[in-house]
N, C-alpha and C positions, 0 to 999 in steps of 0.2 A: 236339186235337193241338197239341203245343207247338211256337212256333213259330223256326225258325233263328235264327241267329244275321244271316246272310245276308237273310231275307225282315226282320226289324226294321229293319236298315238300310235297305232298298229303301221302306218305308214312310217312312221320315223322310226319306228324300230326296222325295217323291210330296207331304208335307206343308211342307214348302220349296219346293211349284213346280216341281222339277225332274221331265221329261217322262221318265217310265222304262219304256216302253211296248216300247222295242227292247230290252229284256233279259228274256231267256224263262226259265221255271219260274216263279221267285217273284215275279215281277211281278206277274202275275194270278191268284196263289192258284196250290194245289196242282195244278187240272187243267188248269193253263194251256200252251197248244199252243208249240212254238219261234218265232222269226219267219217270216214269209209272205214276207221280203223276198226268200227266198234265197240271203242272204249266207254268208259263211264262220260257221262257229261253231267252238267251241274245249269240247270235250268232247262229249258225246254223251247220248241216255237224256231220255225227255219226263219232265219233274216232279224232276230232279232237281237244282237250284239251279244247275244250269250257264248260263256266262256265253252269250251269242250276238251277234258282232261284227259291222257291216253297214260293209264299208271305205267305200261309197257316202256312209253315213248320218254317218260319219266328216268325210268332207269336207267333209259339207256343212253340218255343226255349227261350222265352224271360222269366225268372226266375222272379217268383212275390213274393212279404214279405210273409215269413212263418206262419204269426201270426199279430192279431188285433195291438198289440202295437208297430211292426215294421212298422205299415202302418202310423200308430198314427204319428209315430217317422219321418217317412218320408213326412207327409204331413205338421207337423209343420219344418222342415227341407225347404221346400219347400215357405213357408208363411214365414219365414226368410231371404230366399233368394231371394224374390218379394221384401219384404219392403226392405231389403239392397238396391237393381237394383233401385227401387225407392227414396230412401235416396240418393244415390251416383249419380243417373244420372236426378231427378226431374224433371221430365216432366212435365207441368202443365196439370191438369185435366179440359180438354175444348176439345168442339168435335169439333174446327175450329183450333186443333192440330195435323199435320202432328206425334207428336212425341207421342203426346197420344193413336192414330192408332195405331202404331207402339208396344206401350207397351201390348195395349188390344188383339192384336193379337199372340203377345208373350206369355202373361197369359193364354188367351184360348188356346194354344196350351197348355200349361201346365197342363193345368186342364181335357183336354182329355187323356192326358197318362197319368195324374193321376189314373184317372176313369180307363183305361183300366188295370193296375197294382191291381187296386183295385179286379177288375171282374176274375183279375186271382188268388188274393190270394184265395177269396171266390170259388172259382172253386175249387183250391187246396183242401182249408177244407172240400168239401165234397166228397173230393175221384172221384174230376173231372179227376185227370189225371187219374187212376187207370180204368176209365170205360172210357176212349179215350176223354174224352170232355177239352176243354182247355178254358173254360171262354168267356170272349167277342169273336162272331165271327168277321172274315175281314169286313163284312159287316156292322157289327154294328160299328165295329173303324171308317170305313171309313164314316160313315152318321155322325159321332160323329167332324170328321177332317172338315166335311163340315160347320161347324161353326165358327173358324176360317175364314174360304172360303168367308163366307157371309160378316166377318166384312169387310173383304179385298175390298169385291165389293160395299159395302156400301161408302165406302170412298174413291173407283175411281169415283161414280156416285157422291157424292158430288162435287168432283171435276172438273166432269167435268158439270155441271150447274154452276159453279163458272167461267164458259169460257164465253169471251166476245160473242160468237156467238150466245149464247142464247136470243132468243128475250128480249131486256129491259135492257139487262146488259151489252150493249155497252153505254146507256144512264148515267145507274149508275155509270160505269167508269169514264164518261168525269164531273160527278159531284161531283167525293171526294173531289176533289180541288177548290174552288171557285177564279176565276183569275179575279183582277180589271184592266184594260187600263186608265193609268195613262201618262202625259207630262212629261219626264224627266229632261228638265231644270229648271219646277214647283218643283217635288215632292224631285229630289235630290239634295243637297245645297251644293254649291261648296266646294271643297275638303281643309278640313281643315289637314294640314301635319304632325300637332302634334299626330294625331291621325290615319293614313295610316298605318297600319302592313306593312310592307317592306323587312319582310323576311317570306318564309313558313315553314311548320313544320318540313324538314325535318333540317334548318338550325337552328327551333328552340330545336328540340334535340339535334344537337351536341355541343350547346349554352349548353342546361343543362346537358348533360353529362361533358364536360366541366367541367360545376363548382362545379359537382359530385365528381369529380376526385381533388378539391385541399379540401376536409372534408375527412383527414385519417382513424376518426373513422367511418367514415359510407362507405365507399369505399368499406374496407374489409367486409363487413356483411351485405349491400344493392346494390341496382342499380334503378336508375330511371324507371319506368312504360315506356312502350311506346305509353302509351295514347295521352296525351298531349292532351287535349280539350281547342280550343278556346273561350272564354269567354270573357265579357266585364268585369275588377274588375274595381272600384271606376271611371267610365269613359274612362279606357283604354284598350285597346286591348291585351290581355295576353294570354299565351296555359299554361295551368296546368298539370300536373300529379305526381302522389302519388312514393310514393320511393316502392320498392317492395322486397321482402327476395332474398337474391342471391342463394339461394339452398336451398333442403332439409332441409339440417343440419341447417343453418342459421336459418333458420323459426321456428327448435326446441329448440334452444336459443334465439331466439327473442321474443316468442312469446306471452308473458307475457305483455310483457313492451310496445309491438307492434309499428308498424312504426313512425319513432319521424321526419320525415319531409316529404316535397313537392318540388316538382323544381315545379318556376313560369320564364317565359321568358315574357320579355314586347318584345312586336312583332314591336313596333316602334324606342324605345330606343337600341334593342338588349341590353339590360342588362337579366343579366339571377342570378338569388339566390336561395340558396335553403334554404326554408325559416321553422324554428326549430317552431312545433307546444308544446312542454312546458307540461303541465300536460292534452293536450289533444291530444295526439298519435291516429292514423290509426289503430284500431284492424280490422275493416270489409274491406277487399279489393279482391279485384282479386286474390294474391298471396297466400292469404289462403287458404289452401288445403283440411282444416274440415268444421267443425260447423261454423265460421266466416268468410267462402267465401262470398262474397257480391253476387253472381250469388244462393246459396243454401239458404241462410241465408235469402233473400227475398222471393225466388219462393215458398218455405218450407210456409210461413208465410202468403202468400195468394195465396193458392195452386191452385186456379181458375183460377189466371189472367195467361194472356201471354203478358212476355217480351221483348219488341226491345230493341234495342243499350241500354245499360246503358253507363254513362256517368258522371268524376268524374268532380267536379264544386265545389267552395268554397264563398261564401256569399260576404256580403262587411267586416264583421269583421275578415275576412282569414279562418273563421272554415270550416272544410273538410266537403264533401255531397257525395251522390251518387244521380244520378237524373236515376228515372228508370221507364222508359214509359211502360202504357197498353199498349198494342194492341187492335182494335177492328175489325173484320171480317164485312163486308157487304153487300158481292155478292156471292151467295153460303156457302160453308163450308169455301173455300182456299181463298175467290175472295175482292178484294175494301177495303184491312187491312188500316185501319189510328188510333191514337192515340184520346182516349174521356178521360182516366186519367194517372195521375204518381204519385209517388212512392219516395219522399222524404228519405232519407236514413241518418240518421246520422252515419258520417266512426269511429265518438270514441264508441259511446253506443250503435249503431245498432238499435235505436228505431225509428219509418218509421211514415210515416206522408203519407196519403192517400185522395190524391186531385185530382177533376173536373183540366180541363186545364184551363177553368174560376181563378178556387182557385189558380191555380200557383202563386207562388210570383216574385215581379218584377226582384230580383238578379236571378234568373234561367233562364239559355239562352237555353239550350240545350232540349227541348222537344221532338222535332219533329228530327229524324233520318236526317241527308243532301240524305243519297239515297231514302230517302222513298219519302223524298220531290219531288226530280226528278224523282223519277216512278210517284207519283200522275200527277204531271204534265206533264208527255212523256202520261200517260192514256188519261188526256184530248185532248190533241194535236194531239192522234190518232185516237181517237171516237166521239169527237164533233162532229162529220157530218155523225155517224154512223157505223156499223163493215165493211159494203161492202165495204162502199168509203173510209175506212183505208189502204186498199189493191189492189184496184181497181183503181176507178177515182183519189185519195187521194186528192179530192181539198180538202184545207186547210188544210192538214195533215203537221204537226210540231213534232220535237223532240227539245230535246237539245242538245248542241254541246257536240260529246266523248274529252274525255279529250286525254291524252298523255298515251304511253308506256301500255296502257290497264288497265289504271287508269279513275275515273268520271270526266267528265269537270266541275271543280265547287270551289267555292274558298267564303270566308267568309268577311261582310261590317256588321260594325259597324254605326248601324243605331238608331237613337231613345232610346238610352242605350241598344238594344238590339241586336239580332246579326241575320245578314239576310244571308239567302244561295243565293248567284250567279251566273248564269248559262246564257248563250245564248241562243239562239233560230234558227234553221236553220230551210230549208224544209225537206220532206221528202226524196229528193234526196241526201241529204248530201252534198251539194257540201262546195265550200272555200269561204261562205257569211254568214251571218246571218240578218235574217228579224227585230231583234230584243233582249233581255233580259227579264231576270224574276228575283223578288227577290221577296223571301218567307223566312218569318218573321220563327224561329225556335222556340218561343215560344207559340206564337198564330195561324201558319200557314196562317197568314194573305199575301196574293199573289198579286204580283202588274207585270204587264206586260208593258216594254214599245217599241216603235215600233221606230226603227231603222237600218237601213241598213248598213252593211259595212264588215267587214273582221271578220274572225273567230279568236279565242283564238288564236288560235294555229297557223293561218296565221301572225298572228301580233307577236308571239316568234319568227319566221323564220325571220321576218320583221328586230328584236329588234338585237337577233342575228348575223344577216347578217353587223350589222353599229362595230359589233366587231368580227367581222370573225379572221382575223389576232391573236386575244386572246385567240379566242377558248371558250367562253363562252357560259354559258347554260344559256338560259331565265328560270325563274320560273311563274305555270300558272300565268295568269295577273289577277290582281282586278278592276275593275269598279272604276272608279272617274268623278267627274264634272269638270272640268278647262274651265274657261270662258263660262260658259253654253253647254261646245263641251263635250260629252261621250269620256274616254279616256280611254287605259289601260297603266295600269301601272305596272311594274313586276322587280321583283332586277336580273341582270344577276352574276353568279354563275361561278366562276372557277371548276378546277376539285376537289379540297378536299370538295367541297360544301361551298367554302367561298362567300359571299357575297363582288362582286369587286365592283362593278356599280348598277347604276337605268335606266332603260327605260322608256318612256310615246311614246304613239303610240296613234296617231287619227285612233278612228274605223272607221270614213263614209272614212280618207285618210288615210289608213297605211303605203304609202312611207314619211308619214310625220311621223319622228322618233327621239326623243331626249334623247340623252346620257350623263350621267353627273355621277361625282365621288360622290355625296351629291344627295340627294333629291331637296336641295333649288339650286343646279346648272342645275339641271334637269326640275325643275320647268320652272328658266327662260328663257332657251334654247328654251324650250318645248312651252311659251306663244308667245315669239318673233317669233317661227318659224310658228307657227297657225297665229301671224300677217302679215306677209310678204308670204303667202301662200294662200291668199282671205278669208280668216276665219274670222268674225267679231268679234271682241275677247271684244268689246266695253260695250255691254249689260251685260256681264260677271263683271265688274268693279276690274276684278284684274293684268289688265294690267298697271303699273305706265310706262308712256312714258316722255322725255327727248324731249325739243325746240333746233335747231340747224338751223344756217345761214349762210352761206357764201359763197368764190368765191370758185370754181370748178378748182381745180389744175389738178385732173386727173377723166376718166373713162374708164370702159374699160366693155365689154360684155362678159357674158359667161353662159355656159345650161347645166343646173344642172339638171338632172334627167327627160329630156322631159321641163322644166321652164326655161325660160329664166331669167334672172339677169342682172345688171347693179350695177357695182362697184364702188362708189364716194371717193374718198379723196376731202378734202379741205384746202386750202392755211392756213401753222399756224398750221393745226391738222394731228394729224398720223392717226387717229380713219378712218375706213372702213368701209364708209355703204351699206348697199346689198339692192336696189332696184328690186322688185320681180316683173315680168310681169305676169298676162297680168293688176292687181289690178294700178300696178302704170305707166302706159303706159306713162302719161304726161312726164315720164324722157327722154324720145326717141327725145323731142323737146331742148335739153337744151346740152348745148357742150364747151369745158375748157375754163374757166376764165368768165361764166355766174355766177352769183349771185341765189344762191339755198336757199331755205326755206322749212321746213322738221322739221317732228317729228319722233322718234325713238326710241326700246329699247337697253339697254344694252345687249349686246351679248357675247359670248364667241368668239373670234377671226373676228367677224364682226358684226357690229351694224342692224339689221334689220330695215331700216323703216318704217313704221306706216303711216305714211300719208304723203304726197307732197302737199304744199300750192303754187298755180297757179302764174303767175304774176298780175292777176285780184283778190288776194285774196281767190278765192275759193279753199278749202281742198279736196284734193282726196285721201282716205282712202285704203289701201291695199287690202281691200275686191274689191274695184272700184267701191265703192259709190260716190258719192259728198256730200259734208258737206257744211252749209252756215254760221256758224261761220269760222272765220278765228285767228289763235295760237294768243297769245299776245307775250308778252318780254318772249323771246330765255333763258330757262334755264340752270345751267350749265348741262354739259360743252358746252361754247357757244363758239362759234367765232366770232369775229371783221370783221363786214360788211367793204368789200373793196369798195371803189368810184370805177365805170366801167371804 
């Protein structure tokens, strides 16, 4: 009979010396019995090459230090290779640390084979093997493994008290975040353009790679971070990040001297520099792979706290920072984390500055995490009314709107010098609306909610999109603006290299209302003119400039634009087109060629919007379809020459 594949090997190991006695079938031939010892086995069936395990026989195979000083040897051996684990991978010492678990579990493991290694050298010394005894029994190893066991269950039961379910800590949830309800044409002041980021981060990395690639000497030996943190510097909207080693080896000749710049992208101008810091170089960054990692180099330093996002930031004098937030746990062990201090970082000298969120200094934007912000507030949104009716009834359950591609819906406004996270608001059902917006202040986590209805992000990209379909152009998410008191988005549409082609502005309460322009300031007036001519009262707003116009009616003609009706005027003398918008200016339905018209209007791109219709009685009827009781004076230009009927 031929024989296994199984019993060959079992022969070669028998002709090596090695004792194969405790492995039943093919040890001893075909008719050979299981083991006598009564151990556990792992399959079944006498003769059939199955293994048979003796966890006894285990033990007691396992060879311990011959001697006090090999143990010595072995346990400072051991205590070196704790603190290495600990040096290299810094876990912070806090029991609201999934990572610090993680370490104490690995230790007490260690520390029980230690013990049992121990129990057998001493076994050994006293002529334990020699009288059959073998040191620690199974028994005692495994009461020993039980501790380990305990920590394990300790910090699933922390865990799970840290769950919204438990009585009180749906409450605690909906109260990390404190949200004010605020009027939106009040609190946000119409949109000043100098200051609109107009491109996002991804156009603004290839801006500063870009301008990475024309500095030959730093080409070869760095590469841009891809951090890129948003910040407000000297009043402007800019994304920052640090230049970082391009390898290994790079880092081993740079690293003296340490990183000698930063890319800044102005988010408005699209200028991009990379800007030469001089005798104060970047030694602490990311890129650092030792001692002056800016992640070891802090945690190392205050071994207690726990760290979110860090995040590089440079002052108003340009000098490089690291801004690096506590954590602080609130609801259980894992539950209700928000930020109570941070962690000032200088990137030349590494010396740290440890401040209350109070103590923050005005130039630091970046405090508070953008995801943490919108977990705090997805918490409230979902437990204000309690755990049940989160999942249940969900009245007035709220999230915020997901962003694209399995990205966060959330995009950054330069507010108050400081820089606020903006996010939408939908219901719990997710549909294609939103009840409203949130911005939360990233220094102070100060939260404002305002209540408005209309189209989502991402309805209004498809929206912005669709007016350049034929292009092929990608919206980027949209930012929040004021234009004329009206909530707008606003967002650059993108070719395919990620060039910035165009701007869109999209009305959130009307998203078919959509304006496209090569310039911002073309997009702008597109944008005001088409909110006037569309029932929008743009008046209150005061950033409408409108244009006097009078004269005879050479042509009109009707047409329906989108579900809206229209009326088309030329007048005798002038080429200019103006688009009377129904149902705001109905009055024109009365009036037919070669009547005498009176009207205000914006400049438009290929047709003039009107503004208002002045009656034959004088009274003004305004595009919204109000009536006005002033009536225009003298016809600005470009006017036309009133003709005799």
């Amino acid at each position: 009979m031929a024989k296994s594949g199984f019993q060959t090997l079992l022969e070669a190991l028998q002709q090596s010396g090695m004792d194969t006695s405790g492995v039943g079938g093919a040890a001893s031939g075909p008719d050979a019995e299981g083991p006598a010892s009564g151990g556990p086995t792992v399959g079944g069936g006498r003769g059939d090459n199955t293994v048979h395990v003796d966890f006894n026989e285990v033990l007691d195979s396992v060879k311990a230090p011959k001697s006090k000083g090999a143990l010595i040897l072995l346990a400072l051996l051991a205590l070196i290779v704790l603190a290495g684990c600990y040096w290299w991978f810094h876990p912070p010492i806090s029991i609201n640390s999934v990572d610090t678990w993680t370490f104490v579990v690995a230790v007490a493991l260690v520390v029980v084979i230690f013990i049992f290694l121990a129990s057998k050298m001493k076994s050994s010394g006293k002529g334990g093997a020699a009288q059959g005894g073998s040191g620690m029994k199974p028994k005692t190893f495994k009461k020993l493994l039980l501790i380990p066991g305990i920590i394990v269950v300790l910090g699933v039961l922390g865990g799970l008290f840290s769950l919204a379910i438990i009585p009180g800590n749906a409450e605690k949830y909906a109260n990390v975040l404190q949200t004010d309800t605020l009027e939106f044409a009040q609190d946000i002041q119409e949109a000043n353009y100098s200051e609109i980021p107009v491109i996002d981060r991804d156009s603004a990395i290839l801006l500063g790679n870009r301008e990475m690639g024309s500095i030959p000497e730093y080409v070869s030996q760095f590469e841009v971070s891809d951090l890129y943190s948003q910040i407000n510097y000297q009043g402007t909207p800019v994304r920052v990040s640090p230049l970082a080693y391009a390898d290994l080896f790079k880092w081993f000749t740079n690293r003296e001297a340490g990183l000698p710049a930063y890319a800044l992208v102005n988010m408005t101008t699209q200028d991009a520099e990379i800007v030469r810091l001089g005798d104060s170089p970047i030694h602490y960054s990311t890129s650092e792979p030792l001692v002056r990692n800016i992640d070891r180099h802090v945690q190392l330093k205050y071994p207690f706290y726990m760290f979110d996002e860090k995040s590089f930031e440079i002052d108003e004098d340009g000098h490089a920072w690291w801004i690096c937030p506590v954590q602080k746990y609130t609801i259980g062990l894992f539950g209700g984390v928000t930020i109570d201090r941070v962690v000032l970082c200088d990137a030349t000298t590494g010396e740290c500055q440890d401040l209350s969120v109070e103590e923050c200094p005005q130039w630091v934007d970046r405090v508070f995490p953008a995801e943490l912000l919108l977990q705090q507030y997805n918490w409230y949104g979902s437990y204000n009314n309690g755990w049940l009716n989160s999942f249940l009834g969900q009245e007035g359950v709220v999230r915020t709107t997901p962003g694209t591609n399995g990205t966060a819906g959330y995009n950054y406004i330069a507010k108050d010098d400081d820089v606020w996270v903006y996010t939408g608001v939908t219901s719990a059902t997710a549909d294609n609306s939103i009840i409203g917006f949130v911005l939360v202040n990233q220094r102070t986590q100060e939260s404002h909610f305002y209540s408005v209805s209309g189209a989502t992000e991402e309805s209004a990209m498809s929206s912005a999109e669709g007016q350049v379909q034929n292009l092929r152009y990608v919206a980027t998410f949209p930012l929040l603006i004021n234009v004329a008191n009206q909530p707008t988005y606003f967002m650059a549409l993108k070719d395919g290299a990620g060039l910035v082609k165009k701007f869109a502005m999209v009305d959130i309460q009307r998203y078919q209302n959509v304006a496209v322009g090569d310039t911002v300031a073309d997009t702008q007036k597109s944008y005001e003119a088409l909110l006037a001519t569309n029932g929008v009262d743009t008046s209150a707003g005061g950033s409408i400039d409108t244009l006097n116009a009078s004269g005879v009616i050479r042509t009109i003609a009707q047409a329906v634009l989108e579900g809206n009706s229209h009326f088309y005027v030329t007048l005798e003398g002038d080429e200019a087109i103006y688009d009377f918008a129904l149902p705001g200016l109905l009055g024109i339905v009365s009036y037919r060629v070669g009547d005498v018209i009176t009207f205000t209007f914006l400049e438009g791109v290929g047709t003039n919007p009107v503004y208002a219709l002045v009656g034959p009685d004088g009274e003004e009827q305004t595009a919204s379809g109000e009536a006005a009781t002033d009536t225009i004076g003298q016809p600005d230009e470009p006017v036309v020459e009133e003709l005799a009927a």
